[in-house]
Structure formats: structure tokens, C-alpha cells
N, C-alpha and C positions, 0 to 999 in steps of 0.2 A: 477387341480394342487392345493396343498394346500398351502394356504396363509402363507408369510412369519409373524413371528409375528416381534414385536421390537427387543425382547433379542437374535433373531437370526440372523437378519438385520447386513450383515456386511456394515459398512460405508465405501464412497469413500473416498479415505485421497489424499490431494494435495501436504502436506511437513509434513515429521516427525523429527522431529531434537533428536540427541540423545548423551548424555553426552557431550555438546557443550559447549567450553571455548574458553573468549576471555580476556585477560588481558594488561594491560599496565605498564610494571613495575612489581610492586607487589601488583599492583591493581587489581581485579578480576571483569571487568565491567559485565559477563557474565560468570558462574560458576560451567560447570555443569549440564546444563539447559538441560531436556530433556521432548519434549512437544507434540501434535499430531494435528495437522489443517484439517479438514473437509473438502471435498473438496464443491464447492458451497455454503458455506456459506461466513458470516461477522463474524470474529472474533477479539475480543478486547486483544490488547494488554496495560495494563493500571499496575501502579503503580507513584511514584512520581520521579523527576527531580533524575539521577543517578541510578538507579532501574536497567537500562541496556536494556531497550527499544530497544531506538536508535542502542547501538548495536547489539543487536540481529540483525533488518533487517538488518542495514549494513553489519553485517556476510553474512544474506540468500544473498544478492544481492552483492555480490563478494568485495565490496567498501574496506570492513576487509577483513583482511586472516584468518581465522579459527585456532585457534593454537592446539584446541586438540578436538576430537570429531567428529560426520560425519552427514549430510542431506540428506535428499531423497527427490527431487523432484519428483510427480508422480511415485515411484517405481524404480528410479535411482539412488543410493546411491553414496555421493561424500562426499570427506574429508578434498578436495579443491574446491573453489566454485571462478569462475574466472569473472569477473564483466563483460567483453566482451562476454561471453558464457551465459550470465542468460538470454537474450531473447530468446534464441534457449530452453528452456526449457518452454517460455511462462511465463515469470515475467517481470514485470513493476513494476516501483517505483516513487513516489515523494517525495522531502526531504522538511525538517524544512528550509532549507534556500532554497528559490526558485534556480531552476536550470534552465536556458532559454541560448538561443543565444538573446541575449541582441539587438543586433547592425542589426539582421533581422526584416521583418515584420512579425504580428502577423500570419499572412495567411503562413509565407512561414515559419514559424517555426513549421506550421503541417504537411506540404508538405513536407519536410525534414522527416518526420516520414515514411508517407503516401509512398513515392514514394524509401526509404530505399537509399538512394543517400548521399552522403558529401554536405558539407556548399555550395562550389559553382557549385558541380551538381545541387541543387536543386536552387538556386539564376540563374540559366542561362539556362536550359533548361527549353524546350516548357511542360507545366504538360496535363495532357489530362481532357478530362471532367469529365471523372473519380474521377478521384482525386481532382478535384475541386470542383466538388458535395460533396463528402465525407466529404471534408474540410468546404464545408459550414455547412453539417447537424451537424458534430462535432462542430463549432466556433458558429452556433445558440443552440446546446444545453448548452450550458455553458456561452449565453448571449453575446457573443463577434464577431458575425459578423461586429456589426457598427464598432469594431475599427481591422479591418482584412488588413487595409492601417496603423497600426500605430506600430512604433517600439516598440519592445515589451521592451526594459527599459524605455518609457515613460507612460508603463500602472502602474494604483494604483496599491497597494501589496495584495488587493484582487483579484483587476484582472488577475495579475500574477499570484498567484495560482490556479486560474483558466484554467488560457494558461497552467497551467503544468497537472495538470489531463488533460485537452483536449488533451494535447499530449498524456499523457498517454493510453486514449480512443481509439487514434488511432494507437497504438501497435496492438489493439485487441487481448489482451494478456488472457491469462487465469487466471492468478495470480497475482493480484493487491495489494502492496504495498504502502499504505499512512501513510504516517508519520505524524503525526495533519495537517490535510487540513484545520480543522478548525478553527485553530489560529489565531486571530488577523485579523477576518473577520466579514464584516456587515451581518445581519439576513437574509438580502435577498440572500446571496451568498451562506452560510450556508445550506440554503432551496434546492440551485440546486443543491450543495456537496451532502446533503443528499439524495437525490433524485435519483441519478446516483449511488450511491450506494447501495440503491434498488433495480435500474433496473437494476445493475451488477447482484447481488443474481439471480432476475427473469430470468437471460441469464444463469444461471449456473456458474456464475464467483465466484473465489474467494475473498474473500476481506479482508487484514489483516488490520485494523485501530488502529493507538496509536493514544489515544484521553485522555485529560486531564477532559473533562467535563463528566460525569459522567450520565448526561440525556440524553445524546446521545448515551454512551453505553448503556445503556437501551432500547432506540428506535432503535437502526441499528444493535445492533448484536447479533448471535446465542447461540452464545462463546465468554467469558474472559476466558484470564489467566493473574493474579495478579502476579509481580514481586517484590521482594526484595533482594537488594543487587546482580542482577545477580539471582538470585534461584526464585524458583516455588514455591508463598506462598498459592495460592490457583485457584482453576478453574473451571468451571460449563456452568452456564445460570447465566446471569447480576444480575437479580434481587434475586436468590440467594446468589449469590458469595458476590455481594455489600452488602448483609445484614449481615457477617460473622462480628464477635466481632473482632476478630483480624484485617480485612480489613477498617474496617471503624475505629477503632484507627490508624493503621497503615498510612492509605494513605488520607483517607478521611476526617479524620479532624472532623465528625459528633460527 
């Protein structure tokens, strides 16, 4: 059989968004916007505060309503995208403001993932060893086994974002949505962020990351796409895209 070459190589795609708007007013946060995601790779979503980032995934992940324009999840085409229905497509998300059940412990806010149950399904029945295996190798990859007894609004705000990828991890989702995980976090946490987002790539996973720092889209992803105003100012591989005259006035400040 003769070898595929590159230029014939059709890629897997995981979400294609096409003529996607989202406005508020007659603001246009998202404009139009039509993009293509790889499936199994890291790809960067990166411009500066307003750019329309944030809502973009908000759009993918039902959070917005979509007002004009449609997405394909894996080959599914939708025009409404319903926020209760995006794990049945295999998407996970974390947001800029930690999202947590606050008032549980850290152990039984994975368990609550893990075992797919309501707040006091998973607070009062027996979990099996199952799930609490899982719950540990999840709470030790992300360094938070020792505090697996402690409510999770008494962990720091790195450790919190932490607890929120971990739950994420245990979706075992196909389509990973981080919204800066790496904000306003010590170097050593940063390290395991990174790192899990590696080994998401190495699993086949997707991973869309809005990250403001600029080394890190360089070291973790495949693919940027540069935002302005809502629109698609440019997009490639990091180290070229980041080098474009326009980009590096525009966002980067270089």
C-alpha cells in the first residue's frame, strides 16, 4: 500500500465553528468567527482582554447561546449548543473564576464527577473502591491527595484550580476546555498544569487553551488562532504566528 504523504493526509477535526456570532447589544464579542481544531492536539486560543476568547468557549460549551452561525462537534452540526448536553459530546471545561461545590470536601467533589450522581447522591451513598481508587490517582496527580478531608473553599486559589482540572480529568472527556489555568498560580502548579496537558495530547485528547503568556503557547501547543475584536487575525504553529508584525504590535506588546 502506498504511503500517505502530508498534502494528502486528511486530518481528524474535533470542532469546526463556522460564521459564529456572539453579541451583546451592539457589541460584537465574537464576529463571524470561523475556525477548524485538530482533533488530539493543544491549541491556542490567544489575543488580548476583549479579543472574544472567553466567549467563544462560552458559545462551544452552551454557557452563551449562539446567535447566528453553527459548530460541529466531531461531525455533528448544531446551531444551538445547550450547556446540559455538551458532556454527551465529550467536552469539559474550566473557567477563569473557579467553579467548585464550595461547602463539599475536596475528595467528594470528584466523586460527584466520577460516580455521575447529584450533590447528596454522592455526599450519602456508599462509593465503591472503584471510584475511590480513581479519585485518589486523580487527587495525587494534581498534588491534592493530603487535603482530600478539606472543604474545598478553604483550599488556596491555586489549589482550587487545581481541584477544577481534576475534576475535569475525571469526566474523561475527549475535549478539554481551559480557560487560563495558568493564571495567578505558583511555578510549581503551573509544572503539573503543564504536564497534564501533555499527557492529555499523549491520550489523544483535545485540548483548547486561552493562555495569556505567550512561553507557554510555544511550549504546549500545536496550533494558535490569534483574535481580534471577535475575528480571526491570524493562525498557524506558535512560533510562527507569534513572529507575524501584525501580531506582535497588535497583542504582544514586543
Amino acid at each position: 500500500m502506498e504511503n500517505q504523504t502530508e498534502s494528502n493526509y486528511i486530518k481528524p477535526i474535533a470542532i469546526v465553528v463556522r460564521g459564529l456570532v456572539k453579541h451583546f447589544g451592539g457589541v460584537y464579542a465574537v464576529d463571524g468567527l470561523s475556525i477548524t481544531i485538530e482533533k488530539g492536539k493543544v491549541t491556542g486560543i490567544v489575543g488580548p482582554n476583549g479579543s472574544g476568547k472567553t466567549t467563544l468557549i462560552n458559545a462551544l460549551s452552551g454557557i452563551l447561546p449562539i446567535d447566528d452561525g453553527k459548530v460541529s462537534f466531531d461531525g455533528v452540526w448544531l446551531s444551538k449548543v445547550k450547556s446540559y448536553e455538551v458532556s454527551s459530546y465529550g467536552i469539559t471545561r474550566t473557567f477563569q473564576d473557579v467553579r467548585l461545590f464550595n461547602q463539599m470536601l475536596v475528595l467528594d467533589n470528584i466523586l460527584i464527577v466520577l460516580t455521575e450522581r447529584n450533590v447528596f447522591g454522592s455526599l450519602f451513598e456508599k462509593h465503591s473502591d472503584f471510584h475511590l481508587k480513581r479519585a485518589e490517582e486523580i487527587l495525587r496527580r494534581v498534588n491534592l491527595w493530603e487535603k482530600r478531608h478539606e472543604l474545598a473553599k478553604n483550599l488556596s486559589y491555586g489549589q482550587r484550580k487545581l481541584l477544577e482540572i481534576a475534576r475535569a480529568l475525571a469526566m474523561n472527556a475527549e475535549i478539554y476546555l481551559f480557560d487560563e489555568p495558568f493564571a495567578g498560580i505558583f511555578r510549581e502548579m503551573a509544572k503539573i498544569i503543564a504536564a497534564i496537558v501533555n499527557e492529555l495530547r499523549v491520550q489523544g485528547k483535545t485540548v483548547i487553551l486561552i493562555e495569556h503568556d505567550m512561553n507557554l503557547i510555544r511550549e504546549l501547543c500545536d496550533h494558535v488562532f490569534v483574535l481580534d475584536s471577535g475575528k480571526l487575525l491570524a493562525e498557524g504553529k506558535p512560533e510562527e504566528v507569534l513572529k507575524k508584525k501584525e501580531v506582535v504590535e497588535a497583542y504582544l506588546g514586543e
